[in-house]
Structure formats: C-alpha cells, structure tokens
ZADREN-897436 format. One line per field, with one value per residue (C-alpha): z, y, x; residue number from 1. Coordinates in nm, 2 decimals. Layout:
N
w: c(Z,...)
v: c(Y,...)
u: c(X,...)
num: c(NUM,...)
//
This chain:
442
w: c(5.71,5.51,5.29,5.19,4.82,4.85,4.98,4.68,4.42,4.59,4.58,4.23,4.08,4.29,4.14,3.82,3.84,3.97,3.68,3.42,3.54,3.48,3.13,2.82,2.73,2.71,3.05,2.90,3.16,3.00,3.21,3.20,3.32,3.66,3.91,3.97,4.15,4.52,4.38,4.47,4.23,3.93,3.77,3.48,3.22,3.02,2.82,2.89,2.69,2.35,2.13,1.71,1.46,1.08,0.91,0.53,0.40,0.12,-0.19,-0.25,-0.52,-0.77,-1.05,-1.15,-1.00,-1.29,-1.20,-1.43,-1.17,-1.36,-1.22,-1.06,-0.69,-0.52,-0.19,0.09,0.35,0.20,-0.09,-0.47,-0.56,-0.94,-1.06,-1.39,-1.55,-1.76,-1.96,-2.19,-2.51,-2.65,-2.97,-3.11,-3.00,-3.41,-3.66,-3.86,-4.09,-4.30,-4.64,-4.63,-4.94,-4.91,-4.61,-4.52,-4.21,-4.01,-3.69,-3.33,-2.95,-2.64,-2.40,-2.03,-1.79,-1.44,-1.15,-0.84,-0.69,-0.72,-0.48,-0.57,-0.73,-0.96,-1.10,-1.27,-1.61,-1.68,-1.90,-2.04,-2.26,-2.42,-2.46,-2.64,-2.45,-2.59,-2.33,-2.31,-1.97,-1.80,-1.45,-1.43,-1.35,-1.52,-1.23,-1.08,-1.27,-0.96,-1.03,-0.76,-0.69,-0.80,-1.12,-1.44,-1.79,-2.06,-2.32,-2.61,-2.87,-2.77,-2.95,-2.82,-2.56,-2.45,-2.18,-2.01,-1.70,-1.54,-1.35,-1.15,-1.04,-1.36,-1.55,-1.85,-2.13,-2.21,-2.61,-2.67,-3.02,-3.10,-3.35,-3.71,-3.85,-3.55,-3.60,-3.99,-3.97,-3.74,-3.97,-4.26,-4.01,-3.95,-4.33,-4.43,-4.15,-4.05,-3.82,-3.59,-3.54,-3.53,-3.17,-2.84,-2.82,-3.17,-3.08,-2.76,-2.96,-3.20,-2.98,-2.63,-2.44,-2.34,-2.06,-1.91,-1.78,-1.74,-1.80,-1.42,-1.52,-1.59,-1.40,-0.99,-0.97,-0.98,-1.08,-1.12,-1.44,-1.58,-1.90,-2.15,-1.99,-1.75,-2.13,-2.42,-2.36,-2.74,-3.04,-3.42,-3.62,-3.97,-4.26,-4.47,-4.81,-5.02,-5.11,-4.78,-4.58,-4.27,-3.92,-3.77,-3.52,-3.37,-3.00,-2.81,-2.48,-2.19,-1.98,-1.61,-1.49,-1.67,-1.63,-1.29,-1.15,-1.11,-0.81,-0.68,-0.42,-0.31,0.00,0.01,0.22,0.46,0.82,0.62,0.44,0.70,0.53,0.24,-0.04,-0.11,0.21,0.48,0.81,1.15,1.25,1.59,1.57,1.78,1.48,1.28,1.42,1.66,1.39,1.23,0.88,0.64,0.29,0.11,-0.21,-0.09,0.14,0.47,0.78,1.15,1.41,1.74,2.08,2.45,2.61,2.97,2.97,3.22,3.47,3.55,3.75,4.00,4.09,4.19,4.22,3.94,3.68,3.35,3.11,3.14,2.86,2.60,2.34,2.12,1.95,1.66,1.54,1.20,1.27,1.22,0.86,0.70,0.51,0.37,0.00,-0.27,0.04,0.22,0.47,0.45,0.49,0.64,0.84,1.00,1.28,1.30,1.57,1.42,1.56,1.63,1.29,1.15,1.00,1.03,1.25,1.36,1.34,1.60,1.55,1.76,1.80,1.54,1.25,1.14,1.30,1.01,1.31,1.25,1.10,1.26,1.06,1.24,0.93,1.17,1.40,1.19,1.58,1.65,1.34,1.47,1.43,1.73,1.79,2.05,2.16,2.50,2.38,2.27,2.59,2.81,2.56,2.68,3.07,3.06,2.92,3.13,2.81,2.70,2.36,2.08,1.86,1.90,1.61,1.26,1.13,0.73,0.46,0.38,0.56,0.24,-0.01,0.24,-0.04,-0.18,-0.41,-0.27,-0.25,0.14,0.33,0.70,0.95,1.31,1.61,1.92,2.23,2.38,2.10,2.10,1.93,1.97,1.96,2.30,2.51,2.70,2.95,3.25,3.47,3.70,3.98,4.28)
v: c(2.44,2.18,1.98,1.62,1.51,1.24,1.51,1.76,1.52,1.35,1.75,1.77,1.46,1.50,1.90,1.73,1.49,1.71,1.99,1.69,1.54,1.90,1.87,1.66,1.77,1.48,1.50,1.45,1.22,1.03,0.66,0.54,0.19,0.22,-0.01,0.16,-0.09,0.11,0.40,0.38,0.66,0.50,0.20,0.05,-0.27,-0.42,-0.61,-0.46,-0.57,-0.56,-0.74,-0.77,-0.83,-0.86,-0.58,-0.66,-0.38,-0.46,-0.28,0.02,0.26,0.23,0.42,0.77,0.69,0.67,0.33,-0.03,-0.30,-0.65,-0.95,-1.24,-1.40,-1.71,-1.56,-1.87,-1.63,-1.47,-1.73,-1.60,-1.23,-1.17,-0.79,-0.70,-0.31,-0.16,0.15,0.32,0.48,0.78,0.92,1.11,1.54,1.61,1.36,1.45,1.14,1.26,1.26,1.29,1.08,0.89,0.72,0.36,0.19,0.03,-0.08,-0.06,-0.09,-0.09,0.24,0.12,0.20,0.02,0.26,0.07,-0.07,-0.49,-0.78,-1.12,-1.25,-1.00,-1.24,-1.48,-1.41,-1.16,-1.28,-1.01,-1.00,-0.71,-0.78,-0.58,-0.47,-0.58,-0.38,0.00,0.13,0.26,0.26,0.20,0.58,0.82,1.02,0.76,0.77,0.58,0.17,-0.03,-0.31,-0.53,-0.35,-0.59,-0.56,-0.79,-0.80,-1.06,-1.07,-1.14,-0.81,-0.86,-1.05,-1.04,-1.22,-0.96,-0.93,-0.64,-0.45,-0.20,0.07,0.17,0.30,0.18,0.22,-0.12,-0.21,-0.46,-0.47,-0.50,-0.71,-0.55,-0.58,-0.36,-0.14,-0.11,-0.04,0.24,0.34,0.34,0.54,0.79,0.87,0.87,1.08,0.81,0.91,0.66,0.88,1.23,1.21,1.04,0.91,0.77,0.61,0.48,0.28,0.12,0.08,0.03,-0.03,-0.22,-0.47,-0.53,-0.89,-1.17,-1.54,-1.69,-2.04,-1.89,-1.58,-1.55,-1.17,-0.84,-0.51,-0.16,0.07,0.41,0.52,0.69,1.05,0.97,1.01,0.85,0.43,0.32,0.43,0.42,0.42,0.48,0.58,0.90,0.85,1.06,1.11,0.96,0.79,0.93,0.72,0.93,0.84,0.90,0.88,0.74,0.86,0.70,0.87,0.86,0.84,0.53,0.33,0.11,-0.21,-0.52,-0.73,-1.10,-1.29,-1.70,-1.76,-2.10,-2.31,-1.97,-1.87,-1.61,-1.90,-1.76,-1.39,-1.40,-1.19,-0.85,-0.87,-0.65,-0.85,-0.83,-1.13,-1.22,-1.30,-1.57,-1.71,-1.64,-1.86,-1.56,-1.32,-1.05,-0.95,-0.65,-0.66,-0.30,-0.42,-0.69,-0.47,-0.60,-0.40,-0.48,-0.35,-0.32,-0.31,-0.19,-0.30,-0.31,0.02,0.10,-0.09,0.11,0.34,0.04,0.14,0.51,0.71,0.94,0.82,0.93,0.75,0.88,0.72,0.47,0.29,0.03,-0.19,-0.40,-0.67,-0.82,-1.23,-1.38,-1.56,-1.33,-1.10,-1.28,-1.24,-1.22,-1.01,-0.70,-0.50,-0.14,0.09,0.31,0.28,0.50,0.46,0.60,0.63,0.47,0.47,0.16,0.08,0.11,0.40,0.64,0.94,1.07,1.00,0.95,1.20,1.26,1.65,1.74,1.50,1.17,0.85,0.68,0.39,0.42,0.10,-0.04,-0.34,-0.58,-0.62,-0.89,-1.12,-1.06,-1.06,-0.74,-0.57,-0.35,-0.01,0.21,0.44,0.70,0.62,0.82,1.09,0.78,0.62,0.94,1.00,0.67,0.73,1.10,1.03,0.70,0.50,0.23,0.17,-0.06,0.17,0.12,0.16,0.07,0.02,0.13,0.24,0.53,0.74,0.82,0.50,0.17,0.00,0.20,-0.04,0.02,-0.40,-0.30,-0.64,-0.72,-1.01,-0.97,-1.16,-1.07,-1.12,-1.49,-1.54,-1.53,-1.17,-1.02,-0.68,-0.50,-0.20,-0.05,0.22,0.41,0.53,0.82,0.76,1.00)
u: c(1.59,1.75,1.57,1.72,1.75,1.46,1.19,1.29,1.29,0.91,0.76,0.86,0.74,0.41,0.40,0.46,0.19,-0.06,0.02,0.00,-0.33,-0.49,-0.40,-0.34,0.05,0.24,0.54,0.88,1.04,1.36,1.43,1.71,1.74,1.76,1.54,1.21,1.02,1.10,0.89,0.55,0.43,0.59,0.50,0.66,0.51,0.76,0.50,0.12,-0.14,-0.21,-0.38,-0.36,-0.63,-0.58,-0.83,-0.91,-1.12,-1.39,-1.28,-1.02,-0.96,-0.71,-0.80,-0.65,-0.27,-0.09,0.03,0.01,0.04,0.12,0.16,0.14,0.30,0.25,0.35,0.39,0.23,-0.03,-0.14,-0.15,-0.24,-0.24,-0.25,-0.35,-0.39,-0.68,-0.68,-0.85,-0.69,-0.72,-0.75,-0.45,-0.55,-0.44,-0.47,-0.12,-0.13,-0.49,-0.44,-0.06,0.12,0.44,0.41,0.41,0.31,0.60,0.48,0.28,0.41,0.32,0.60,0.58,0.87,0.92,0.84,1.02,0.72,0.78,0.68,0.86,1.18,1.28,1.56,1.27,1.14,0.82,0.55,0.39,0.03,-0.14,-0.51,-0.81,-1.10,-1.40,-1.65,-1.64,-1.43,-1.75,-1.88,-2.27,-2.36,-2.16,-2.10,-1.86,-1.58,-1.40,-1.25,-1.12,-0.98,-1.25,-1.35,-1.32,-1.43,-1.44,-1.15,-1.03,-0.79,-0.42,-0.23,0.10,0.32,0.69,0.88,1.14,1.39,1.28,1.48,1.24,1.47,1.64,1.39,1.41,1.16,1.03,0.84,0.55,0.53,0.19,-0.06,0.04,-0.32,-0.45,-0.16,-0.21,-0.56,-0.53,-0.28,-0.58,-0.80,-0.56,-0.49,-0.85,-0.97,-1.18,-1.49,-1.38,-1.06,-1.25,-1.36,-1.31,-1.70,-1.62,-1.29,-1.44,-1.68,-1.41,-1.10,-1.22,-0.90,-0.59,-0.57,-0.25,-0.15,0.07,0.12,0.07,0.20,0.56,0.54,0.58,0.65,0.47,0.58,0.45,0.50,0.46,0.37,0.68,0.61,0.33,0.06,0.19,0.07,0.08,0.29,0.21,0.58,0.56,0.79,0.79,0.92,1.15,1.48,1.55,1.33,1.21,1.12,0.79,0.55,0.20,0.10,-0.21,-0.23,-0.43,-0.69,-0.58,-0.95,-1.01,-0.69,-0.69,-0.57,-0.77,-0.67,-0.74,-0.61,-0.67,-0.55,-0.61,-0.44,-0.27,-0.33,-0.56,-0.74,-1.12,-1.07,-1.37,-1.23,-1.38,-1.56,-1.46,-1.37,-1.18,-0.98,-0.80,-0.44,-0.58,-0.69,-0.43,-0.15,-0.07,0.03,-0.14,-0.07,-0.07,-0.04,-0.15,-0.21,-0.48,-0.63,-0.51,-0.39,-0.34,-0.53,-0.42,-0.62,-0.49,-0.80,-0.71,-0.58,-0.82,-0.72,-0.41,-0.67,-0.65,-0.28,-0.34,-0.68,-0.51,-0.31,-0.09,0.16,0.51,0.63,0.46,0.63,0.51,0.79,0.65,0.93,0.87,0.81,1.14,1.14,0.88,1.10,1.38,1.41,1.24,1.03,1.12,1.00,0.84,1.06,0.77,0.45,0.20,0.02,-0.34,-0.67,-1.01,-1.34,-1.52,-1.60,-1.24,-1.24,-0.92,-0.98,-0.66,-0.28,-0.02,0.19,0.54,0.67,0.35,0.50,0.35,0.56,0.68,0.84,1.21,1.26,1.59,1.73,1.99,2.23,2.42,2.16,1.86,1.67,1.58,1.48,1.21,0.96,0.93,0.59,0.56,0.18,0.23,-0.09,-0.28,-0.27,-0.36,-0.60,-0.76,-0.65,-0.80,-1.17,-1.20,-1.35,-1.15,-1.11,-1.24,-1.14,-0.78,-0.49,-0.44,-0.09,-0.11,0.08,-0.16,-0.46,-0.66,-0.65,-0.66,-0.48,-0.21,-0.09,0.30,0.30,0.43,0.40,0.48,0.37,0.42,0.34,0.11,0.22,0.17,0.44,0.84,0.96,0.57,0.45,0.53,0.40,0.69,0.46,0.56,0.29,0.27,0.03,-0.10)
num: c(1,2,3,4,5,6,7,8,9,10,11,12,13,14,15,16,17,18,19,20,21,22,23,24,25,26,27,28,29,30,31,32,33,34,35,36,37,38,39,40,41,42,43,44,45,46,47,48,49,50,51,52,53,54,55,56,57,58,59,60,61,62,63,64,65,66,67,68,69,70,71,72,73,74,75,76,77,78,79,80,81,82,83,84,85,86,87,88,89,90,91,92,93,94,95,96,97,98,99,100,101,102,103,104,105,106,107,108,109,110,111,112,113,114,115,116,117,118,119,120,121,122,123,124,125,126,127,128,129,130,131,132,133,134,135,136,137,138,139,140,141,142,143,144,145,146,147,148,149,150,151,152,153,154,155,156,157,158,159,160,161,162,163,164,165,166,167,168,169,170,171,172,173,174,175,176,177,178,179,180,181,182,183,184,185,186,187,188,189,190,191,192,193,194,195,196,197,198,199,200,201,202,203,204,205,206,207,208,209,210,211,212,213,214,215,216,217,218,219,220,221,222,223,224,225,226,227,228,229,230,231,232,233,234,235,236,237,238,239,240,241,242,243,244,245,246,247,248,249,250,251,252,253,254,255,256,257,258,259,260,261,262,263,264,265,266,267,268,269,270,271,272,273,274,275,276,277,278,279,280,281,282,283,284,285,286,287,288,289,290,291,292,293,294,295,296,297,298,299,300,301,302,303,304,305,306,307,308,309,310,311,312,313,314,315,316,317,318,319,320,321,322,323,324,325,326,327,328,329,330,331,332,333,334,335,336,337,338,339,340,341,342,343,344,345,346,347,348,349,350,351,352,353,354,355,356,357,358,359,360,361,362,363,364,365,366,367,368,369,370,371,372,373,374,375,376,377,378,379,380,381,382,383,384,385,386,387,388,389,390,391,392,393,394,395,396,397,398,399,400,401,402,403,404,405,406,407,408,409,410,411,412,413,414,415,416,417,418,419,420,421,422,423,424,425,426,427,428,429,430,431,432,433,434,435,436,437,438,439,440,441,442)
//
C-alpha cells in the first residue's frame, strides 16, 4: 500500500507530539517561514504576551571586589547616580624606615589605575578628591564584615585632589599627590617606630581610611579603578642620602574586606521618579511610560511575565512549545553615546518573591542573548533568548507563573557594579519586547 506524503508527515508529527508530551526534552523543530496557518496541530504567535516590570532590589553588596567606583552622572534616563569608594589602609607588614639615618621625606600619593568599567562622557574632565576618614570602617557586629551599597562613614579633611582625562581602557597608573603634613608625619612614625605604626589595631585608631570621590558640579562621568597591583593604594617616597641620593619608597596597602562603594541615585523628575531608593519594589512598565529599565549599578532589573501562558491549553487538550524565542530590542534613542549597551545579559527563573532560582540555559550553557547591533539602520539592534524549556516548564505543571524571568547582569550580586544599562519597551509600544512561540497541539 502506498502511503501519500501528507499521511507520513501527519503520523510523524502526531508520534512526535505524543513522545514529547511524555517528557520535558525540548523537540528540535526548525521553521522556516513557510505559511502554517492550514495546520491544525501547529500554532504559531508572532507577538504572545508578555508583560515587563522594573525590579529595584533594596541593598547589594559591594565590598571585597577590588573595585573603586568614582563618580558622578546625570543620566537623562535614569536621573543622577553618584559613586564614591571607601577603604581602609593598612599599616606597612615591615616598618623599613625605624631608626634609619639619612633620609628625608619627599612626598605622598595616591596609585589608582582605570579598570574599563565607565558610564558617561569619557571626553569631559574628572574631578577627583581624596578625603580622610574620621570614623573607624566597621560594621555594627563584627561578624559582618559585608558593605553595600548604602554603607557610609564619616570622613573630613580634604588630602588631595586632581582633575584628569581618563581614559579607561589603557591602563594607566594615575598619582594623587597627597596633603604633605599627613605624608610627613607618617614619615616621623615610621622612623621612630611609633606605636601607632606597630600594629593594624593601632593604625586603625590613628589613620582610619580613605574616601574616594568627586567634584559633582564639574564632573558628569563615572569610572571604575584598580589599585597599582590589586594591594598597594598609597605610597610614601622618600630620599636616602649619600654620595648620591637615592629615590625609595614605602607602601600602604588596602584591605579588600573593608574597601566598598557607596552609591546614591535621585531620580527626580524620570519615568522612575515612584521607585523609593533603597527600598525594594516592583513596578509595571505600565507605569513607566511603557519601558522597563535596568541599571546594575543602582540596583534595577527587568522582570518579565508570560501570564497567559495557560491559555494555550484552549487550542488543543495537550499542548507543547516548538519553538520559543524572546527578542528584546533596546528602545530606540537609549544608547547613543556617551551610553552603550551591554554587551551581555542573562536570563534567569525566580520564584514569587524575586529571588533567582534557576538560569535559562541553551545546549547546557548560560544565554548571554547574542547581542546583534545594526551598525547601518540603528532599528533592529537586538538580544535573542531561547525560553522554549521555560515555557514547557509552565505548559507541563499546569501553574502559570508569577514568578516569571529576570534579565540581569549577574546571578549572585544583584548589583554587579559593571555600570551595564538598557531600556526596553513592552509590548503595546513600537520596537517592544516579543515572544515568537510555536505550539504543537493534539
């Protein structure tokens, strides 16, 4: 018996189906973009509903990274966010200068080195001020040794400013010369083997720390920095006399534990203007002029919702995602310069309270969403996620899904401190976020 083309190909899809609805495996079915609306067992959605929320989380950690970030931005999206960098100094391990003649004190500075990381006009000029801590760099309970976001001490005396071009990707070392009293006393200590010198509790009580900062009047950029060799934060040059004199030097290190990054953000006046600072919060793009909006080193991230999911169970008794792709375009105008777009982002599964549970993975590895850039229309710059297992996830259990996705940076730190920035719009807007889904139905 002959069979015709039509009845083998309707056996195989329905063998297909039926073998896919007894398990969770995603089926690799590749469309191309031929007319399916004749097949009853295949449904496809250009645009199926999805919904965005901007998530601003309460606090995050930013201690122990190795990272100064400086600044300040008056971004016309996300209203003004001004960085500034504590750390505490340590005492030099050996004291080299005790009781040693013939040396003269020369001078004190500040060894930073820009990292990459920067969020603004890099062109304009970078006020920068050195300030002494005047409380001691210590959390409440000495078990937390953790500082976030919000963490601020107390500090005074201006030691030292400069106002620089920075260029973040060359790497530079950069010098703060700093206040020549400090740097002579500390000079004093050091020859005399001054108890002050002799131990780190000691020197904590005398020297309490740096605070890194900027002038926000002049400044309207932010930039991230390293330490000379990832230790050494402040140097002590002096000159060793003889028959020829001799440059030297003596290092203060930072502790990593106790150097962190003090944000605050006013957005006064933005479509974020409703989010309280430092208060975690979920917001509707609804409220949001459409668009929701993530900006890692405030603490914001966009949630996104597929809550009719369910209703595909409507079409066919049994049903299960062919394909799923979710297209996220960046809203046109939002990442001109001095802004740019992430060149990666993650996609991850929370639970009802927003917390990360899982990540949407493609093939076992993380989706980073292959940014595509159009270098000549600027239209369809976009990132791509697979979310085929997300949405049979959904389909399978029969719950639907408050839980939804959370587009990040990072899974472990919600506020990485990468300055990665995006704005997109939802999708009762022109250039929204899209669902592109395929359904199998029996």
């Amino acid at each position: 018996m002959k069979f015709s083309f039509r009845y083998i190909f309707y056996g195989l899809l329905l063998f297909t189906v039926g073998n896919s609805l007894l398990s969770c495996d995603k089926v690799d079915v590749t469309f191309g973009n031929q007319n399916q609306q004749n097949d009853p067992n295949l449904s496809y959605f250009e645009n199926y509903t999805v919904t965005l929320s901007t998530y601003q989380v309460d606090s995050f950690l930013t201690s122990g990274t190795n990272t100064f970030l400086v600044g300040f931005n008056n971004d016309p999206v996300f209203g003004t966010i001004h960085a500034g960098s504590y750390a505490e100094v340590e005492a030099p391990a050996i004291n080299s200068l005790k009781d040693v003649t013939g040396i003269t004190y020369d001078s004190l500075e500040i060894l930073i080195k820009p990292n990459g990381i920067y969020y603004g006009d890099t062109l304009s000029n970078f006020n920068l001020n050195i300030y002494r801590v005047t409380s001691p760099i210590q959390k409440a309970t000495v078990s937390d040794n953790n500082y976030y976001n919000t963490s601020s001490f107390t500090y005074g005396d201006l030691l030292g400013s400069k106002s620089i071009k920075v260029t973040p990707h060359n790497g530079n070392l950069l010098s703060i010369r700093l206040s020549d009293p400090l740097g002579q006393e500390l000079f004093n200590k050091l020859q005399t083997g001054a108890v002050e010198i002799t131990s780190q509790d000691f020197f904590r009580q005398y020297f309490k720390g740096l605070y890194f900062d900027v002038d926000s009047t002049t400044t309207n950029d932010l930039f991230g920095f390293n330490s000379a060799d990832d230790s050494v934060i402040m140097r002590l040059h002096y000159e060793q006399r003889g028959l020829t004199t001799v440059a030297e030097s003596i290092d203060f290190p930072f502790i990593t534990a106790k150097q962190f990054n003090h944000i605050a953000t006013n957005r006064t006046n933005t479509a974020l203007e409703s989010l309280i600072p430092n208060k975690k919060q979920l917001i509707s793009s609804t409220l949001t002029d459409n668009k929701a909006y993530l900006n890692s080193s405030t603490g914001c991230y966009i949630k996104i919702n597929m809550p009719d999911l369910l209703s595909l169970k409507e079409l066919h008794p049994y049903v299960k995602a062919a394909s799923a792709k979710l297209v996220i375009q960046p809203t046109p105008g939002t990442f001109s310069y001095p802004y740019q777009l992430p060149q990666s982002l993650n996609l991850y599964g929370t639970d009802i309270n927003n917390n990360i549970v899982s990540s949407v993975t493609l093939g076992g590895e993380l989706q980073t969403g292959n940014l595509s850039i159009d270098e000549l229309y600027g239209i369809n710059t976009a990132y791509t996620y697979d979310v085929t297992d997300f949405v049979n996830s959904i389909l399978t259990t029969g719950q639907a899904a408050p839980s939804g996705l959370l587009l990040t940076t990072s899974a472990t730190n919600l506020g990485d401190q990468s300055f990665s920035r995006l704005v997109i719009n939802d999708a009762s807007t022109s250039k929204g976020i899209q669902l592109k889904l395929y359904v199998l139905g029996l």
